[in-house]
C-alpha positions as CSV (number, residue, x, y, z in Angstrom):
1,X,0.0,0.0,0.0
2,X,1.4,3.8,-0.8
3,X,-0.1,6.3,1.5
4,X,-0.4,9.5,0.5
5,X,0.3,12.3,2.4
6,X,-3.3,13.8,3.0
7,X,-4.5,10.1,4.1
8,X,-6.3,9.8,7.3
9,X,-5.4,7.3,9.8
10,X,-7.5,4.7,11.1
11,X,-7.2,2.3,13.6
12,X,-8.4,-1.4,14.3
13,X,-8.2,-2.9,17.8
14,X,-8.1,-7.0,16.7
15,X,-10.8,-8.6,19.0
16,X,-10.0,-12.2,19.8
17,X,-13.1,-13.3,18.3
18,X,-13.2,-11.0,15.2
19,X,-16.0,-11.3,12.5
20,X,-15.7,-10.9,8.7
21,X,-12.3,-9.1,8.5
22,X,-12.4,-8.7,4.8
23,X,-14.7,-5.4,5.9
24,X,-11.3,-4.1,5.9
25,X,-9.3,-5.3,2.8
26,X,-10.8,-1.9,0.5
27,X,-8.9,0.3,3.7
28,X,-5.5,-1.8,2.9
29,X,-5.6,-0.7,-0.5
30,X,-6.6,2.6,-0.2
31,X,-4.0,5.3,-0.6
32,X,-5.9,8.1,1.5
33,X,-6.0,5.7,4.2
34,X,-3.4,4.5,7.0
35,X,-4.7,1.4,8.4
36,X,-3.4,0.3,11.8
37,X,-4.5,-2.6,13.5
38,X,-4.1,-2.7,17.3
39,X,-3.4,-6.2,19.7
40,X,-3.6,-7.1,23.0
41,X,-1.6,-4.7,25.2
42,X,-1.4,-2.2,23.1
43,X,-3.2,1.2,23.1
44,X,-4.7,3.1,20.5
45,X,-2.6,5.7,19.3
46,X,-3.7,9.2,18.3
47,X,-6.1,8.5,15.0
48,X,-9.1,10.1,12.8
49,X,-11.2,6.9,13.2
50,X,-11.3,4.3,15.0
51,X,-13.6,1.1,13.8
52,X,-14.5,-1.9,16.3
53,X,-15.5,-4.5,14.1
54,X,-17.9,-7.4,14.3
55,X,-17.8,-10.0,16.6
56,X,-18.7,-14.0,17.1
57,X,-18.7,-13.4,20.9
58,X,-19.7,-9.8,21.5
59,X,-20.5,-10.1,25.2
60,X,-16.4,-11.9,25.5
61,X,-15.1,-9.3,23.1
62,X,-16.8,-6.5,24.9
63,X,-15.0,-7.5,27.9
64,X,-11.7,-8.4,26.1
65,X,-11.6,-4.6,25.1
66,X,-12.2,-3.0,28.3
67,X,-9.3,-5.7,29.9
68,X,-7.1,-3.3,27.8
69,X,-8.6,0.2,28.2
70,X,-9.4,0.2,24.7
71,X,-13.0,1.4,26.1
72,X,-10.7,4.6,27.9
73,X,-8.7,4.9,24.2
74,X,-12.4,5.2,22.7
75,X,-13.2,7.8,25.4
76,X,-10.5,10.1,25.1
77,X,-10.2,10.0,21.3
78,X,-14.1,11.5,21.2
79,X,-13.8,13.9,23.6
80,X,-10.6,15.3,21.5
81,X,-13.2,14.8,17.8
82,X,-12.5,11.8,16.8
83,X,-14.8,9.6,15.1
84,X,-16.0,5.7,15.6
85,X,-17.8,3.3,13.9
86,X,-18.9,0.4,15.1
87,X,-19.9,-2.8,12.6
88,X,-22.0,-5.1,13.6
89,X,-21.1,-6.6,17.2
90,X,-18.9,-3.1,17.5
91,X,-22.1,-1.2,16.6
92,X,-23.7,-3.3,19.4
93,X,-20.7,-2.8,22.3
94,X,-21.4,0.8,21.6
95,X,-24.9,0.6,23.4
96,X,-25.5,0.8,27.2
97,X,-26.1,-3.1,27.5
98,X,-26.0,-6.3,25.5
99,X,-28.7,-9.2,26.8
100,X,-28.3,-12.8,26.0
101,X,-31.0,-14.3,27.9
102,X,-30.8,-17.8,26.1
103,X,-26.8,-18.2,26.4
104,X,-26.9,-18.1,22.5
105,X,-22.8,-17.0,22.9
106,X,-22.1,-18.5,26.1
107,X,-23.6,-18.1,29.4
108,X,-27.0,-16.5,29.8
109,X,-26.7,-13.1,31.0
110,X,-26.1,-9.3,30.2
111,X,-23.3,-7.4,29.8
112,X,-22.7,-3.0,30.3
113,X,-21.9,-1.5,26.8
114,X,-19.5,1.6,26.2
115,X,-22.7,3.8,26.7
116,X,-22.1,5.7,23.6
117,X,-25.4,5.2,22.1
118,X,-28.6,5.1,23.8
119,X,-30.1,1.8,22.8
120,X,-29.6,-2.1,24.0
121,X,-29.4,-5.1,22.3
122,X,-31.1,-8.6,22.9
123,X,-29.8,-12.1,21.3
124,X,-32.0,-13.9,19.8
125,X,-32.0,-17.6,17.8
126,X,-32.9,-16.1,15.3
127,X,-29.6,-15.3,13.0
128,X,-30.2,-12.8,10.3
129,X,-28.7,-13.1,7.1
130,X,-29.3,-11.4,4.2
131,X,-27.9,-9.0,1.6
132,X,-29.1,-5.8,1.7
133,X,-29.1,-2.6,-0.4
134,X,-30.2,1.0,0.1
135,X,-29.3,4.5,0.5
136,X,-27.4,6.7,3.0
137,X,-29.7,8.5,4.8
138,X,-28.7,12.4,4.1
139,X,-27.1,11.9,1.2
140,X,-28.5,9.2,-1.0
141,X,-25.3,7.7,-1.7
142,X,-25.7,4.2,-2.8
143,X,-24.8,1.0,-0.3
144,X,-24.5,-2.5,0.0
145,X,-23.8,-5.2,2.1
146,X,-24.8,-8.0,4.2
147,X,-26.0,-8.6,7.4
148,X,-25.0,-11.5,9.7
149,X,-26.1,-11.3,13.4
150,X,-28.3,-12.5,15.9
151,X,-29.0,-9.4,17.5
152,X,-32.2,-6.7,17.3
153,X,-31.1,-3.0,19.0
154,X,-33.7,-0.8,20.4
155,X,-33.7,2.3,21.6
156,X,-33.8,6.5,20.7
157,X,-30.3,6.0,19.1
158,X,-32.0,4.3,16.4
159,X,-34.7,7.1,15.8
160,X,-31.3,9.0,13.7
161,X,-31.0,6.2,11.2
162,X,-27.7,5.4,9.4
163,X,-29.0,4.3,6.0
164,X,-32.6,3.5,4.3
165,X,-32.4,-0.2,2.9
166,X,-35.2,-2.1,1.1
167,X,-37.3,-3.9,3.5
168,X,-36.2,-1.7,6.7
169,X,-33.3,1.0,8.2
170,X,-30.3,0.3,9.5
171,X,-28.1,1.6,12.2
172,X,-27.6,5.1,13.5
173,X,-25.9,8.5,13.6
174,X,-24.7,10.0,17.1
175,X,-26.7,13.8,17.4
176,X,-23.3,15.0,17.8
177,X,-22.3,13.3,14.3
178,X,-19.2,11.4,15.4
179,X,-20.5,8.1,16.1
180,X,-21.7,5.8,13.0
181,X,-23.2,2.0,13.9
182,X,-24.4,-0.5,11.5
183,X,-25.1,-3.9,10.9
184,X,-24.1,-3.8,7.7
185,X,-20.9,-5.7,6.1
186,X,-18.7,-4.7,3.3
187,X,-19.4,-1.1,4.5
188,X,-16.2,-0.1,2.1
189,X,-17.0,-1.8,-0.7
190,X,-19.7,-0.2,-2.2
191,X,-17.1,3.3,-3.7
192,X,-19.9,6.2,-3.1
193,X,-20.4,4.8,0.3
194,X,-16.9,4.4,0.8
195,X,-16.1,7.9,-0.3
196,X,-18.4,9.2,2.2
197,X,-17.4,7.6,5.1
198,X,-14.0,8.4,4.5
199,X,-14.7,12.3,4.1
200,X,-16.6,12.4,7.3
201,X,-13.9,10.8,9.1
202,X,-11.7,13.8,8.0
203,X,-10.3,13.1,4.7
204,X,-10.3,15.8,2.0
205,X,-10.7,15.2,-1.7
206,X,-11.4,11.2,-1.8
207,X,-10.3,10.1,-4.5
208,X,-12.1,7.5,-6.0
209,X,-10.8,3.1,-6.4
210,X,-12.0,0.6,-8.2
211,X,-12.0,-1.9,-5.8
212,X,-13.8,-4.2,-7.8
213,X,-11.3,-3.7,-10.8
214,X,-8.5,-4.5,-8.5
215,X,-10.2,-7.7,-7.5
216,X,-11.3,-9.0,-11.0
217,X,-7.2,-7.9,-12.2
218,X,-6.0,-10.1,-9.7
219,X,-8.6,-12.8,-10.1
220,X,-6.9,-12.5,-13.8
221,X,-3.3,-12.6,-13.0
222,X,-4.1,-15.9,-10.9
223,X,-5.6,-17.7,-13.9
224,X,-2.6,-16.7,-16.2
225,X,-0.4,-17.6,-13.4
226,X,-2.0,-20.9,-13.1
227,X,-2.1,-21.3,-16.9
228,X,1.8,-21.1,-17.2
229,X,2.9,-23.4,-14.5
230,X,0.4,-26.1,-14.5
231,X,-1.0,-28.5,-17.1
232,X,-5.0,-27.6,-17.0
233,X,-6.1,-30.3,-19.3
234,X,-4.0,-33.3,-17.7
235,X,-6.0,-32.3,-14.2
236,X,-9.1,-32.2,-16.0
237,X,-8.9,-35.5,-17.7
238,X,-8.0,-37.2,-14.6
């Protein structure tokens, strides 16, 4: 990756039970961005944006960040401006509680959120998964994703709605504009979302990437790869 020298920097604290990490392969290749993921023990250094990412254990992860005061990182970096987005099981930690009354992660219970957002979420059974696509609510810009969770949020946090899909909305906005939650995956993928994301979190000028070129080049230099070094219609014959 070659950062430029306008690019924002944004930071990743690795949960030990991490969901869908390829939210994050567009922010590797981007050159207006300086991705930094942060491990156990370590804090989270100065940044414009911090993402907590989605979860298979959100209750456990919620309590793995606080064992290392990322929840005090998170703190200070909003009262200084700083921005945060939370996907998925982040989006949920951001809450003032997480319920599992069924022990669908582990053992029955509930857990405190961060308190950043005034809403709680339940587990339920019931996983949702689906693709989704919509609009951003403000601006229009076009996104897409997928959901996988077993959670449903409630509360006034939701009443400032993130983006307007199909068949219902999705996440929400802090009043004070620096928090962003959603349910959604692939946030980055989709480039007009990408771009806007990106310019609230402080970058200037986005500059468009064709992420999906990128993908379908490499996809190509594979096959050729492939092509040259092995003998394609002795393995099919056999």
């Amino acid at each position: 990756q070659q950062v430029s020298g306008n690019a924002i920097k944004v930071v990743v604290p690795v949960l030990t039970r991490i969901s869908n990490h390829t939210d994050f392969d567009v922010l590797r290749l981007h050159p207006q961005v300086d991705l930094c993921f942060v491990g156990k023990g370590e804090a989270i250094p100065p940044c414009d944006l911090i993402i907590i990412p989605g979860s298979k254990s959100t209750r456990r992860d919620l309590d793995y960040l606080r064992s290392n005061n990322w929840d005090v990182d998170i703190s200070k970096h909003l009262r200084y401006g700083g921005k945060v987005l939370g996907i998925c099981g982040g989006f949920q930690m951001l809450g003032k509680a997480v319920h599992d009354p069924n022990g669908i992660e582990g053992d029955a219970g509930s857990s405190i959120g961060l308190g950043f957002l005034d809403m709680e979420t339940t587990l339920d059974r019931d996983k949702t998964l689906r693709r989704v696509s919509g609009q951003l609510i403000g601006s229009g810009a076009k996104i897409s994703g997928y959901e996988i969770h077993a959670g449903i949020s409630s509360g006034p946090a939701l009443d400032n709605a993130f983006a307007e899909l199909a068949s219902h909305r999705d996440g929400c906005r802090s009043d004070d504009d620096q928090i962003i939650g959603s349910y959604l995956h692939g946030l980055f993928d989709e480039s007009e979302t990408r771009n806007e994301l990106l310019s609230w979190a402080g970058a200037s000028e986005v500059e468009d990437l064709d992420y999906a070129g990128i993908i379908e080049s490499n996809i190509d230099r594979l096959a050729d790869y492939l092509e040259t070094h092995l003998d394609i219609d002795a393995l099919l014959t056999q």
